[in-house]
ChimeraX commands (.cxc) that place a marker at each C-alpha (Angstrom):
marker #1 position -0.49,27.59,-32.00 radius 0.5
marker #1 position -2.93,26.34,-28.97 radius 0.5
marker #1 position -4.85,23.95,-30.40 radius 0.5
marker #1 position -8.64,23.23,-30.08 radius 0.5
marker #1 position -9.78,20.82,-28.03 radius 0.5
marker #1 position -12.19,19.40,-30.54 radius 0.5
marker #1 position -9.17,18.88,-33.43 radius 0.5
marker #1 position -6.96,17.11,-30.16 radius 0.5
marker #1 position -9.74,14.98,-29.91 radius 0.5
marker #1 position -9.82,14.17,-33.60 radius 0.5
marker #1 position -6.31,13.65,-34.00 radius 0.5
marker #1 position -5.62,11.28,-30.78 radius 0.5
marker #1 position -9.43,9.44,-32.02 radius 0.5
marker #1 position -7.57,9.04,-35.38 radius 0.5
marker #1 position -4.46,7.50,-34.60 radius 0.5
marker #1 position -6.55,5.07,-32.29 radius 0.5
marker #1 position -8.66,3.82,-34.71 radius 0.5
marker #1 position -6.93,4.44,-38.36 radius 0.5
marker #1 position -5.39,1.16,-39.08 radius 0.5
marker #1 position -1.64,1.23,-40.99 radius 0.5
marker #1 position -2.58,0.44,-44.33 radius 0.5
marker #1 position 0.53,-1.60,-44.18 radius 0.5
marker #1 position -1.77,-4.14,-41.82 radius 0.5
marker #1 position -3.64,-4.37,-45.20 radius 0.5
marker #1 position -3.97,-5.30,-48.65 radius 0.5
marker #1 position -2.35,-2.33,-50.52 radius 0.5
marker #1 position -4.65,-0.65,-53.18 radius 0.5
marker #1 position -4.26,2.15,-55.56 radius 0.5
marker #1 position -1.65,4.98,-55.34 radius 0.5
marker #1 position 0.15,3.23,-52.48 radius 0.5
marker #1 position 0.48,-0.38,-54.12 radius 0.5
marker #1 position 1.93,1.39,-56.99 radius 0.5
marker #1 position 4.39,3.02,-55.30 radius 0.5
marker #1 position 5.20,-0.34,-53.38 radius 0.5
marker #1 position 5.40,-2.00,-56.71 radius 0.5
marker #1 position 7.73,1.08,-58.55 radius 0.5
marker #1 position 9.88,2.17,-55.80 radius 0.5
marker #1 position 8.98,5.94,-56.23 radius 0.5
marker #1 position 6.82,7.90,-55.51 radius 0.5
marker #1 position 5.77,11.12,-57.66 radius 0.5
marker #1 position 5.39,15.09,-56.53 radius 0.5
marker #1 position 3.93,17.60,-58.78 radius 0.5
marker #1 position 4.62,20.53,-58.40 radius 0.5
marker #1 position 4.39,23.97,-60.02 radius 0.5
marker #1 position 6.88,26.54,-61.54 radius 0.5
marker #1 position 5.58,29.86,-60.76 radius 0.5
marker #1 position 2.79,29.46,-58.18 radius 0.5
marker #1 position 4.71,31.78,-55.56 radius 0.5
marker #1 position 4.59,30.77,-52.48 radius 0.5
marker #1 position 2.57,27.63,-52.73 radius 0.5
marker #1 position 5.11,25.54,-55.02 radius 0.5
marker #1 position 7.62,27.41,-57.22 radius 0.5
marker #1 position 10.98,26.88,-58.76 radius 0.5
marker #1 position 14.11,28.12,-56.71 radius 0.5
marker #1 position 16.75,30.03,-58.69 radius 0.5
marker #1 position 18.47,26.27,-58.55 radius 0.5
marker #1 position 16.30,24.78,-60.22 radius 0.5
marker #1 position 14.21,22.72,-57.43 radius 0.5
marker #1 position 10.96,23.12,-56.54 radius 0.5
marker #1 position 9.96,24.44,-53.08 radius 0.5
marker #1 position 7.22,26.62,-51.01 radius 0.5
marker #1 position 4.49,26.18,-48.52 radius 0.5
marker #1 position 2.73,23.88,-50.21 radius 0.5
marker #1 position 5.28,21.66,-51.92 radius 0.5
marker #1 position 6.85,21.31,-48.24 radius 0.5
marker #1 position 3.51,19.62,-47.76 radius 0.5
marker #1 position 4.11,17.43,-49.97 radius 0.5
marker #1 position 7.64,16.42,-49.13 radius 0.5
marker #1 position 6.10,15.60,-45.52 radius 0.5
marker #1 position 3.50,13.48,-47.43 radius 0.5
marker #1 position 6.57,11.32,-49.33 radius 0.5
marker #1 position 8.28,11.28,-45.77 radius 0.5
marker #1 position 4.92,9.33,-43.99 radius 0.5
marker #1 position 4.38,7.11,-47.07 radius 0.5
marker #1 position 8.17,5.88,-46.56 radius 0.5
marker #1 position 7.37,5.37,-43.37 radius 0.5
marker #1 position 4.03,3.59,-44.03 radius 0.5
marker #1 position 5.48,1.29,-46.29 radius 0.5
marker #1 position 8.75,0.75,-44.66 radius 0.5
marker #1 position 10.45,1.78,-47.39 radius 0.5
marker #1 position 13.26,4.46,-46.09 radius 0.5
marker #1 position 14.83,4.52,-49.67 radius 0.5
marker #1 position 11.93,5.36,-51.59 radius 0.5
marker #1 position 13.16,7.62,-54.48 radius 0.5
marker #1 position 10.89,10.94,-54.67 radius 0.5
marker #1 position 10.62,12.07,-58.04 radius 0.5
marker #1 position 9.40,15.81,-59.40 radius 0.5
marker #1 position 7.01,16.46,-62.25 radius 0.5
marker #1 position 5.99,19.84,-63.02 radius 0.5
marker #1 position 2.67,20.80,-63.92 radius 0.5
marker #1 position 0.47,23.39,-64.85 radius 0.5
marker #1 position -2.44,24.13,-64.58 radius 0.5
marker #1 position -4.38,22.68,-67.75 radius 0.5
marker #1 position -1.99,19.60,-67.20 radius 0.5
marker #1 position -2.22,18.78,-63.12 radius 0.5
marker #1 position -5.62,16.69,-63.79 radius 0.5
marker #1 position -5.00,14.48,-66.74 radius 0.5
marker #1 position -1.25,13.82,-64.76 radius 0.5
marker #1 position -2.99,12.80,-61.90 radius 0.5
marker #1 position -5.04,10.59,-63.99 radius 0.5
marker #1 position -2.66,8.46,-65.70 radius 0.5
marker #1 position -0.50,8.04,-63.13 radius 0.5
marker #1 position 2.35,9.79,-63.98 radius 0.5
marker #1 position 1.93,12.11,-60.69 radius 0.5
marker #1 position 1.13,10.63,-57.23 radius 0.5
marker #1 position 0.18,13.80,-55.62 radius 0.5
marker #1 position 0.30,17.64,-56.87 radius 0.5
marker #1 position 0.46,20.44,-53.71 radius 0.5
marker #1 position 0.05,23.71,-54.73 radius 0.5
marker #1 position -2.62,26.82,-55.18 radius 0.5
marker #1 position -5.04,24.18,-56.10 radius 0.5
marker #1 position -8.73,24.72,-55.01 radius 0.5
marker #1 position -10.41,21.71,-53.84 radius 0.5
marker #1 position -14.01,22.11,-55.63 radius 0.5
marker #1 position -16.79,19.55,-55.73 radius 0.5
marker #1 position -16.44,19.73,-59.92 radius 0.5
marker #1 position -12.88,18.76,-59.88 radius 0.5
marker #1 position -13.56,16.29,-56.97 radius 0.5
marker #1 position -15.19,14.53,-59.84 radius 0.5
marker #1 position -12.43,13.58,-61.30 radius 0.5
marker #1 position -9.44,13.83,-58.65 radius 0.5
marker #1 position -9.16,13.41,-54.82 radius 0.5
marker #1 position -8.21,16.06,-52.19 radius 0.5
marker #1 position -6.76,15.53,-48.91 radius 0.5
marker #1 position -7.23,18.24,-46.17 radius 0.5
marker #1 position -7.55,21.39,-46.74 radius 0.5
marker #1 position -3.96,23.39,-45.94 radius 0.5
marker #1 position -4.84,27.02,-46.82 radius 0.5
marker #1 position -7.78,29.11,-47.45 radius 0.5
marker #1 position -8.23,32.48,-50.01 radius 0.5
marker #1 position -10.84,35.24,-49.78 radius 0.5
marker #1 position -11.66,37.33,-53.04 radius 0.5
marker #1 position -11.53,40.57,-51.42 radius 0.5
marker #1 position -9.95,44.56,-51.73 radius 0.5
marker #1 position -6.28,46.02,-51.06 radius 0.5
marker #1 position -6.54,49.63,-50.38 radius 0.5
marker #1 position -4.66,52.34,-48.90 radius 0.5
marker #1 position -4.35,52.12,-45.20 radius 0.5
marker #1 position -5.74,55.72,-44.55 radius 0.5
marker #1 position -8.12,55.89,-47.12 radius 0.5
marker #1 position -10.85,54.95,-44.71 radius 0.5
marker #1 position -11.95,51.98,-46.39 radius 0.5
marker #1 position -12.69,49.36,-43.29 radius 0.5
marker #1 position -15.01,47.32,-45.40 radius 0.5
marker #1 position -16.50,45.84,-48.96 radius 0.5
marker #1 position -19.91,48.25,-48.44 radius 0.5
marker #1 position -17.00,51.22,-48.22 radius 0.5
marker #1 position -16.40,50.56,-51.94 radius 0.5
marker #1 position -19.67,52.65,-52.61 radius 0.5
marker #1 position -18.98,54.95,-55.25 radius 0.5
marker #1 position -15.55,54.49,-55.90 radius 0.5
marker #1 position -13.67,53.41,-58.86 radius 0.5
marker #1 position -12.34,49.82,-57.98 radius 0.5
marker #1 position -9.89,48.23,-60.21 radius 0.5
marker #1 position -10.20,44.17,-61.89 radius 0.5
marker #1 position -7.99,42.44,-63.93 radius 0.5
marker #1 position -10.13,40.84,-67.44 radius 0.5
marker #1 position -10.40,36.92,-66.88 radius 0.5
marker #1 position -10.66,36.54,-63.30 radius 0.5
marker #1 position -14.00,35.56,-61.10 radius 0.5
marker #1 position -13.61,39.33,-59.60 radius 0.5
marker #1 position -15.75,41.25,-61.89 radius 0.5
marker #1 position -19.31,39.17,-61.70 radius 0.5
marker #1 position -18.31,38.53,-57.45 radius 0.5
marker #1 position -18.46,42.47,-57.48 radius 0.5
marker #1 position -21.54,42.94,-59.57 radius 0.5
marker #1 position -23.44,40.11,-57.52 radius 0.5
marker #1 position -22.19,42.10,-54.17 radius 0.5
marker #1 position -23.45,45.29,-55.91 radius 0.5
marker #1 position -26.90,44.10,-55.92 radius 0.5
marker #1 position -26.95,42.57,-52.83 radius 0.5
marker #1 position -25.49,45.30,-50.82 radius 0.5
marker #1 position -27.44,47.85,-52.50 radius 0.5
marker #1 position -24.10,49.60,-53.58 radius 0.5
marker #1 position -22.27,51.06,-56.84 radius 0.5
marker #1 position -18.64,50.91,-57.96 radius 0.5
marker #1 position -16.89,52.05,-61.48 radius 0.5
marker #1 position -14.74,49.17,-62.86 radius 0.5
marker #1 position -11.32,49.51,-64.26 radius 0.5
marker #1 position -10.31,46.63,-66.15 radius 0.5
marker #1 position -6.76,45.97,-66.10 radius 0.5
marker #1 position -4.51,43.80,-68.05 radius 0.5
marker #1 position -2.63,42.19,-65.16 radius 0.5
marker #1 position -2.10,42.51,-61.80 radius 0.5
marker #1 position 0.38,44.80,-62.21 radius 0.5
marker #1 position -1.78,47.23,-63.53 radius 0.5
marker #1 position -4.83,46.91,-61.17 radius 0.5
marker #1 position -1.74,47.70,-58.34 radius 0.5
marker #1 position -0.34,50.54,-59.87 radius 0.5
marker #1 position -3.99,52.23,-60.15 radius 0.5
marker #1 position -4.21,51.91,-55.91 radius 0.5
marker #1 position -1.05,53.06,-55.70 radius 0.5
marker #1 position -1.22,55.96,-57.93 radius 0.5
marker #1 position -4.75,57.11,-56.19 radius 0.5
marker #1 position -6.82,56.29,-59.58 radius 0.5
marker #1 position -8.40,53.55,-57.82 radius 0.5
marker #1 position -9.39,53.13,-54.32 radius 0.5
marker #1 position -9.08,49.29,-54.33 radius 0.5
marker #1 position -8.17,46.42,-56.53 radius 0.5
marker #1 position -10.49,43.33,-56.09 radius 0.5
marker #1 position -9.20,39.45,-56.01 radius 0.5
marker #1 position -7.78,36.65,-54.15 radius 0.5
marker #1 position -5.85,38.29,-50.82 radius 0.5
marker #1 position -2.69,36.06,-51.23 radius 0.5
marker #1 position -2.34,37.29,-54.68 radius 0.5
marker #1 position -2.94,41.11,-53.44 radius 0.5
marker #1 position -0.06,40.42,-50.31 radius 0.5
marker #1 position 2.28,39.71,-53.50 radius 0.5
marker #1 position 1.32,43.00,-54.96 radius 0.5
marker #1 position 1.71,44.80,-52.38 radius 0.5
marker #1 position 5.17,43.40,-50.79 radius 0.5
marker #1 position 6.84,44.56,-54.38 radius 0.5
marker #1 position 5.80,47.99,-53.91 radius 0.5
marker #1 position 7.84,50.87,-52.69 radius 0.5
marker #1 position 5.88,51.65,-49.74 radius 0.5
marker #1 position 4.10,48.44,-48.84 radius 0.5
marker #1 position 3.65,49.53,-45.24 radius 0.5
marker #1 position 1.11,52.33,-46.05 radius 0.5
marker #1 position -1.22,49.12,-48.01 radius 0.5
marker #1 position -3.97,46.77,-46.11 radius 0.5
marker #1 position -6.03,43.89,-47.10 radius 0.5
marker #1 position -9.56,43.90,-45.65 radius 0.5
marker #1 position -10.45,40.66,-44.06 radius 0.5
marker #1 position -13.95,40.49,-45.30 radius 0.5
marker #1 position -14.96,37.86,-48.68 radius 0.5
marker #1 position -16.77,37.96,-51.46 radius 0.5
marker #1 position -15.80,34.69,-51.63 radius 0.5
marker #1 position -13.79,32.28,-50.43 radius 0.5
marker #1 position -11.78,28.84,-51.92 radius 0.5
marker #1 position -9.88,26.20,-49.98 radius 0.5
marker #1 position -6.79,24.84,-51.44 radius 0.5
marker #1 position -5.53,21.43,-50.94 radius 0.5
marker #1 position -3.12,18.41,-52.29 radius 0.5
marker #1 position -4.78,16.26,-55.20 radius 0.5
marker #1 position -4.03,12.98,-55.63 radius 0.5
marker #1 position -6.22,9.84,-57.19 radius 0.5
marker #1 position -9.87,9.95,-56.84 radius 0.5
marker #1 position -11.49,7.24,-55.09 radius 0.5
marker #1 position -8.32,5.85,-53.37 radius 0.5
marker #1 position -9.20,5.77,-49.71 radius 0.5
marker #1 position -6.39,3.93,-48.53 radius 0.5
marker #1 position -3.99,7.15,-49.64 radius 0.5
marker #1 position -6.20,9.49,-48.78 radius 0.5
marker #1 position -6.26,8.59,-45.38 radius 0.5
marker #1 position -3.10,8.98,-45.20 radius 0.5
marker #1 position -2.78,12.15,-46.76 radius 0.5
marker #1 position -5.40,13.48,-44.16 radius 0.5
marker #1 position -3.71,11.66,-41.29 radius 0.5
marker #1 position -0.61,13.63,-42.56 radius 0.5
marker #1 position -2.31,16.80,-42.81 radius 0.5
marker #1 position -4.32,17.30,-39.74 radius 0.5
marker #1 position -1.08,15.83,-37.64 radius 0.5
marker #1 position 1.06,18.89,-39.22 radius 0.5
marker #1 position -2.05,21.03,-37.44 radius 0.5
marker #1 position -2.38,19.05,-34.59 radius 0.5
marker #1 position 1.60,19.28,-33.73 radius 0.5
marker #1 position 1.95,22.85,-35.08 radius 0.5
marker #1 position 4.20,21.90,-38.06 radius 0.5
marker #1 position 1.96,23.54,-40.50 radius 0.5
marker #1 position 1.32,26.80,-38.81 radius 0.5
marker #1 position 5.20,27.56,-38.52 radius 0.5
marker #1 position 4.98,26.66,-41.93 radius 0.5
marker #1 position 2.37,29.30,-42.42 radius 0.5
marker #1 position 4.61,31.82,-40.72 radius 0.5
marker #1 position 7.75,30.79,-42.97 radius 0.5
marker #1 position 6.57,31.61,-46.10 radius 0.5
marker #1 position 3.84,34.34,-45.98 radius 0.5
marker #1 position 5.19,36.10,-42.90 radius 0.5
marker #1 position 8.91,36.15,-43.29 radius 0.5
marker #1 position 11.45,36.94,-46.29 radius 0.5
marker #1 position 11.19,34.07,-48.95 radius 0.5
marker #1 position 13.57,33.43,-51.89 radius 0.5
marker #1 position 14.56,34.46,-54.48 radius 0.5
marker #1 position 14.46,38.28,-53.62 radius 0.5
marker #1 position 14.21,37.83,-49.84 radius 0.5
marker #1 position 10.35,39.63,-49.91 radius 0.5
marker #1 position 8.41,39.14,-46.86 radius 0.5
marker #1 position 4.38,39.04,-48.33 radius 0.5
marker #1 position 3.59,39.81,-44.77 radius 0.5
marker #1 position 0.50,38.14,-44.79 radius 0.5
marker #1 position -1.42,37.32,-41.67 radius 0.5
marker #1 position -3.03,34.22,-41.34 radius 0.5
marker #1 position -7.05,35.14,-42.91 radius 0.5
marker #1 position -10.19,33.72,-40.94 radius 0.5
marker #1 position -10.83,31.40,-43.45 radius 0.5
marker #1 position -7.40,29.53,-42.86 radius 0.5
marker #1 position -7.83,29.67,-39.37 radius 0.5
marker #1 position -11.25,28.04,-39.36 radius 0.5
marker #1 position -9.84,25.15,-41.37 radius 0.5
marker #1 position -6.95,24.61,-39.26 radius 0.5
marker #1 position -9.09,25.09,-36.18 radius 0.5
marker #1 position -11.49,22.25,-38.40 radius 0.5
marker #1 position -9.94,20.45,-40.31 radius 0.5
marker #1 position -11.44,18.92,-43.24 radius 0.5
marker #1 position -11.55,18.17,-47.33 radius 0.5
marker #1 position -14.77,19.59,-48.45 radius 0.5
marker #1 position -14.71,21.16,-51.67 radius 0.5
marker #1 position -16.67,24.62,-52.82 radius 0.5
marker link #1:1,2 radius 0.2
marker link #1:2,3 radius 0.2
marker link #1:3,4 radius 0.2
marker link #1:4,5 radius 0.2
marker link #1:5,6 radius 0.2
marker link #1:6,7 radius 0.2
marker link #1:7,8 radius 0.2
marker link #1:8,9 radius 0.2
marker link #1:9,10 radius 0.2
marker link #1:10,11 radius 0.2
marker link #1:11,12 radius 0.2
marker link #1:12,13 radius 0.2
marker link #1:13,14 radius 0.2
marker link #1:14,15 radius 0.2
marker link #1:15,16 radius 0.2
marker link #1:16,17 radius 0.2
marker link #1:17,18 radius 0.2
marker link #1:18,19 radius 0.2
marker link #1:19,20 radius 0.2
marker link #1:20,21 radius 0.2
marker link #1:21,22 radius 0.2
marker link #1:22,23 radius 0.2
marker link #1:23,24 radius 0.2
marker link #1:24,25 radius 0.2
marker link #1:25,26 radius 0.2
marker link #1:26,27 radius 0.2
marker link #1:27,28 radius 0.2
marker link #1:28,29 radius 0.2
marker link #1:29,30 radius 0.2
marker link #1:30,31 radius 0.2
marker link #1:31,32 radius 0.2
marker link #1:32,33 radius 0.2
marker link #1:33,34 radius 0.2
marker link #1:34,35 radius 0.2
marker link #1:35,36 radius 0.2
marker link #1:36,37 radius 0.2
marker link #1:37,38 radius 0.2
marker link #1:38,39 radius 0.2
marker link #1:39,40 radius 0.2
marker link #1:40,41 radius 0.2
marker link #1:41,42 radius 0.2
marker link #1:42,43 radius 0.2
marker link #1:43,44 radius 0.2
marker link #1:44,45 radius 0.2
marker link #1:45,46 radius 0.2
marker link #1:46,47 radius 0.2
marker link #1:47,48 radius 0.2
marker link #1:48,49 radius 0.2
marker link #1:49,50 radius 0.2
marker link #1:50,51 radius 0.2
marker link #1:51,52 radius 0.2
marker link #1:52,53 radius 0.2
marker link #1:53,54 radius 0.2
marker link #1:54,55 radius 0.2
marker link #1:55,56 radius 0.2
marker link #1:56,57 radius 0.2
marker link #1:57,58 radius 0.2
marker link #1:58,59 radius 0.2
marker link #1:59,60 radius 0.2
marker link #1:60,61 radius 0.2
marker link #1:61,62 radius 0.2
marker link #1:62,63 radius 0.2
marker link #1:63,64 radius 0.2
marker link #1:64,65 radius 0.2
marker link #1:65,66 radius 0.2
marker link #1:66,67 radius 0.2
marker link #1:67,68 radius 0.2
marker link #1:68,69 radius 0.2
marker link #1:69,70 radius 0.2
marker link #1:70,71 radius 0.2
marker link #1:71,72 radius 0.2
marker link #1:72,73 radius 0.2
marker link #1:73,74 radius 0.2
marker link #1:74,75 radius 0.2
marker link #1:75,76 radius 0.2
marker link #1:76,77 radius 0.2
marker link #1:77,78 radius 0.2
marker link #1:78,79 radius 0.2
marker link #1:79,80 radius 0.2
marker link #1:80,81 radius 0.2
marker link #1:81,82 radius 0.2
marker link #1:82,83 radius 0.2
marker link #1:83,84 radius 0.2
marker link #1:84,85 radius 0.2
marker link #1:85,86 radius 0.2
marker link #1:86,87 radius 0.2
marker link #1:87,88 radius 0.2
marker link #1:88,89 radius 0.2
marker link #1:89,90 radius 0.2
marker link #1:90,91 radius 0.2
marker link #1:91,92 radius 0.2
marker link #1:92,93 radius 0.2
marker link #1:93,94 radius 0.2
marker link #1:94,95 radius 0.2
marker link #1:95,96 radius 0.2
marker link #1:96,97 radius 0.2
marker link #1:97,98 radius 0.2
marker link #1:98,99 radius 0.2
marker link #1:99,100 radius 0.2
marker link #1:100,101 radius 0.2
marker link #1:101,102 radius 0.2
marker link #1:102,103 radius 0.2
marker link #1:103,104 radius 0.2
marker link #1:104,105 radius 0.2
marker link #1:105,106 radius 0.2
marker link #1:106,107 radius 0.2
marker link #1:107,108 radius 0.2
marker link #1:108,109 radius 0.2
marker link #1:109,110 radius 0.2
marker link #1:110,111 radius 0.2
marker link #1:111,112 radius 0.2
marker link #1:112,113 radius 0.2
marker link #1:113,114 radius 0.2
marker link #1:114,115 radius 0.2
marker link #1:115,116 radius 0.2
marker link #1:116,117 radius 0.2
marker link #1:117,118 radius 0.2
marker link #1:118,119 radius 0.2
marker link #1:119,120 radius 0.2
marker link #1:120,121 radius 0.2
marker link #1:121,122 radius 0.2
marker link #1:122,123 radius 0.2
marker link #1:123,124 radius 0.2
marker link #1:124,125 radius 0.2
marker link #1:125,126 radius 0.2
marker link #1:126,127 radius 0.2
marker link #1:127,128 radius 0.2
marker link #1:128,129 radius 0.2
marker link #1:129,130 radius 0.2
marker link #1:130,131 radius 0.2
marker link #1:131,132 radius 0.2
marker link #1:132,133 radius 0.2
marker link #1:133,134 radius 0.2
marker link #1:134,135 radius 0.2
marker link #1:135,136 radius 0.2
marker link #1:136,137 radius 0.2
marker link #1:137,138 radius 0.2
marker link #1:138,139 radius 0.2
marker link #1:139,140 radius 0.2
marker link #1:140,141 radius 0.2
marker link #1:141,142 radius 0.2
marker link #1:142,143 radius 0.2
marker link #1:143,144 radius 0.2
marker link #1:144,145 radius 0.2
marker link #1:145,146 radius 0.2
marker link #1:146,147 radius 0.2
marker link #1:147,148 radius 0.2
marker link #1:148,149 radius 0.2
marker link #1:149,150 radius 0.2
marker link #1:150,151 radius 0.2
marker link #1:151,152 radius 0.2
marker link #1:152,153 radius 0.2
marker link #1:153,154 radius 0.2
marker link #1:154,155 radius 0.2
marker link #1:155,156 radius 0.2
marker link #1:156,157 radius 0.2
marker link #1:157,158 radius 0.2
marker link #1:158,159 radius 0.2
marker link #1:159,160 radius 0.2
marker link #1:160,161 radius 0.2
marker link #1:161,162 radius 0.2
marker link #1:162,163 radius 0.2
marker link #1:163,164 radius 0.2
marker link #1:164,165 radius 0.2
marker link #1:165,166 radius 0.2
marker link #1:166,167 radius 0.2
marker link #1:167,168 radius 0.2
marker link #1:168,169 radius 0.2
marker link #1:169,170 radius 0.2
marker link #1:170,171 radius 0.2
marker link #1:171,172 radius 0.2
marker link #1:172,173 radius 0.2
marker link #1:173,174 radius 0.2
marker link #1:174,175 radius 0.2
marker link #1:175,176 radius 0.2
marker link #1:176,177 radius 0.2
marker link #1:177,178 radius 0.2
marker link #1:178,179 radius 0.2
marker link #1:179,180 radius 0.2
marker link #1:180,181 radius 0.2
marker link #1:181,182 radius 0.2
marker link #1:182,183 radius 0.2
marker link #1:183,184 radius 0.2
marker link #1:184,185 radius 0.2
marker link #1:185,186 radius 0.2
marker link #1:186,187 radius 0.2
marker link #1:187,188 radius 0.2
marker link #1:188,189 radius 0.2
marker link #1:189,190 radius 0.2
marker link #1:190,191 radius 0.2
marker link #1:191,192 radius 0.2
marker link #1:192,193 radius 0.2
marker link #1:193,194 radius 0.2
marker link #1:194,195 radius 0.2
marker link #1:195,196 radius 0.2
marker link #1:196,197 radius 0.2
marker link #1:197,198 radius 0.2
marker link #1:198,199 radius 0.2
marker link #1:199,200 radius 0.2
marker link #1:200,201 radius 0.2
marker link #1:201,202 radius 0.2
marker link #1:202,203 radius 0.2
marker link #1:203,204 radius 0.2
marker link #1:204,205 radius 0.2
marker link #1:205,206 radius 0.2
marker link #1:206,207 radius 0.2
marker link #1:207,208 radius 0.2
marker link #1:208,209 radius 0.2
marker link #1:209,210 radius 0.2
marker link #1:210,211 radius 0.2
marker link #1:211,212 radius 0.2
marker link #1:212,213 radius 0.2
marker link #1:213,214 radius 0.2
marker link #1:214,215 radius 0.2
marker link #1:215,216 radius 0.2
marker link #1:216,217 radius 0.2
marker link #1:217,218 radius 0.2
marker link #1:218,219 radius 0.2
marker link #1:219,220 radius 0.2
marker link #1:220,221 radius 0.2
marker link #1:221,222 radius 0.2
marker link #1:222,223 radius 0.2
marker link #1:223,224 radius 0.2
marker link #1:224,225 radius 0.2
marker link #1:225,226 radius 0.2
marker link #1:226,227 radius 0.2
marker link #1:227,228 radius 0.2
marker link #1:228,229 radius 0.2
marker link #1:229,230 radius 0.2
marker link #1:230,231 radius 0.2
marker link #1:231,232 radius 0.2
marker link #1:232,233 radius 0.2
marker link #1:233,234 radius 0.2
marker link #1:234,235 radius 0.2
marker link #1:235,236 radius 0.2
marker link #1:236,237 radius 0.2
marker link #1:237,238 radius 0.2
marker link #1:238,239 radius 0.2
marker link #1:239,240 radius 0.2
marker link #1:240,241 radius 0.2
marker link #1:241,242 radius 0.2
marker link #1:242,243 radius 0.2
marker link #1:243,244 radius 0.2
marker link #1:244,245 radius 0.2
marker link #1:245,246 radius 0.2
marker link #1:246,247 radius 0.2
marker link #1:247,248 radius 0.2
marker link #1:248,249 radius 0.2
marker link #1:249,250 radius 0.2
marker link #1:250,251 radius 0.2
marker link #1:251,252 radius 0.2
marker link #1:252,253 radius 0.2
marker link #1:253,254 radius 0.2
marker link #1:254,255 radius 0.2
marker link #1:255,256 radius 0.2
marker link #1:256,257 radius 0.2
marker link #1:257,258 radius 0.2
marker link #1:258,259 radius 0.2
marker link #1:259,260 radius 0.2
marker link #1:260,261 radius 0.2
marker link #1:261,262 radius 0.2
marker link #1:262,263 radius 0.2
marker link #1:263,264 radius 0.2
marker link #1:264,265 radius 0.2
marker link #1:265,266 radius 0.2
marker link #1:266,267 radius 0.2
marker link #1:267,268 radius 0.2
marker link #1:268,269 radius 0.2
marker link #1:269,270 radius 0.2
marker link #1:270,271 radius 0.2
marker link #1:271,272 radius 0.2
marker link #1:272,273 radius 0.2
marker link #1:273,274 radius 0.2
marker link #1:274,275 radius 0.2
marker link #1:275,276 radius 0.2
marker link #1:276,277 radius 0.2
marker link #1:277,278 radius 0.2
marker link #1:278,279 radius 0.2
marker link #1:279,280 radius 0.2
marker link #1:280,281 radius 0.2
marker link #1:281,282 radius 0.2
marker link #1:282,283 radius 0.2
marker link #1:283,284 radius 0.2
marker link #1:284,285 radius 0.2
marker link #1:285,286 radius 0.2
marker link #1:286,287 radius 0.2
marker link #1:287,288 radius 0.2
marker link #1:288,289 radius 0.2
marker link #1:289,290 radius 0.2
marker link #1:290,291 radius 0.2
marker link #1:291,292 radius 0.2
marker link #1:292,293 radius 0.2
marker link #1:293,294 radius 0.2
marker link #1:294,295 radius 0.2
marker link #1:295,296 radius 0.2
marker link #1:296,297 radius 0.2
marker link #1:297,298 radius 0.2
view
């Protein structure tokens, strides 16, 4: 991946003047891990393929091998090459208080980074970016959200989907009939059998639905938003000495290309357990935040 020459400029302007927190006093999350000997990952059981259980047992996936690099540069940071790097699973009522107390360093996995949980957690920079949008047939003619017009579009009860779609109704001046599904199971299975012309919410989560049909070939996402959420590693909040490293960690994986093969290993290329291939193209909103990186919150 060519890289801009802005985020060169960034990186080589950070590694100039970012100081090695080892030069320093050590504060927060770091000291602690100094002090222990260990350092803490959460991660999450089912969040596939952001951070997931393997059929061994151990945690892996895009965003949990973020996290791993993260352990590898505080070892380094601290001189401490046999750091032990401990696993705690969390979920996702669970990943905040965790965080809180201590008993997790740093959690990477479909977490959005949002300016009401920045109130009580950190984020480092942002590593991968969702759109709320449609899956439809490929020859069905639908190009676009405004294509939805009149069609019956199909929403799982619970999610953010249903009042994104009526707020795009009014504002687009356009009418859809709702089916409310259980699952996403169900909202796929109405595409696929032709009762709907499109099931609405995040894309990532639609590339999973479609890879585990029977013909996933003749399926498309449309790159177009209704909205859009960042996701990103939590840690501590208001512990600047770890997030800086987390973000020097981050935008280096960019920088040097690390992350982007990342990208292409798990959403573009068969992943375990079942060997599915999501085959999910890298959406503008993850390539503006790799072209830019940064940890703002929605």
């Amino acid at each position: 991946m060519k890289l801009p020459f802005a985020l060169t400029g960034l990186l080589c302007a950070s590694l100039l003047f970012t100081s090695p927190v080892s030069a320093t006093e050590l504060t927060g999350t770091l000291k602690k891990i100094q002090d222990t000997g260990s350092i803490t990952l959460g991660y999450r059981e089912s969040s596939v393929p952001f951070s997931y259980l393997q059929s061994d047992g151990t945690p892996t996936g895009y965003a949990f091998e973020v996290c791993k690099v993260v352990s590898d540069a505080v070892k380094k940071e601290l001189n401490m090459p046999n750091l032990t790097v401990k696993y705690q699973a969390v979920t996702s009522a669970n990943r905040i208080p965790l965080i809180q107390n201590g008993t997790v360093d740093i959690e990477c996995g479909s977490t959005t980074n949002s300016k009401v949980r920045q109130r009580e957690a950190g984020f480092g920079t942002n590593y991968f970016g969702i759109q709320v949008t449609a899956a439809v047939w490929k020859d069905s003619g639908i190009n676009s959200l405004k294509d939805l017009n009149g069609k019956n579009v199909a929403v799982t009860s619970g999610t953010t989907s249903v009042a994104l779609l009526k707020k795009f109704e009014k504002e687009a001046g356009i009418k859809v009939r709702l089916l409310m599904t259980k699952d996403f199971a169900e909202a796929m299975q109405l595409v696929a059998n032709k009762r709907a012309a499109a099931f609405v919410i995040d894309d990532v989560l639609l590339a999973g639905q479609i890879a585990n049909l029977a013909n996933p070939q003749d399926f498309k996402i449309i790159d177009e938003s209704l909205s859009t959420e960042p996701y990103a590693a939590m840690f501590a909040k208001d512990d600047p000495q770890f997030k800086a490293l987390v973000d020097r960690t981050v935008t280096g994986m960019i920088a040097d290309g690390r992350l982007p093969a990342l990208y292409k290993k798990w959403f573009e290329s068969p992943i375990p357990p079942k060997g599915i291939n999501l085959n999910f193209p890298m959406n503008s909103v993850t390539k503006e935040l790799f072209a830019n990186p940064k940890s703002d919150g929605i």
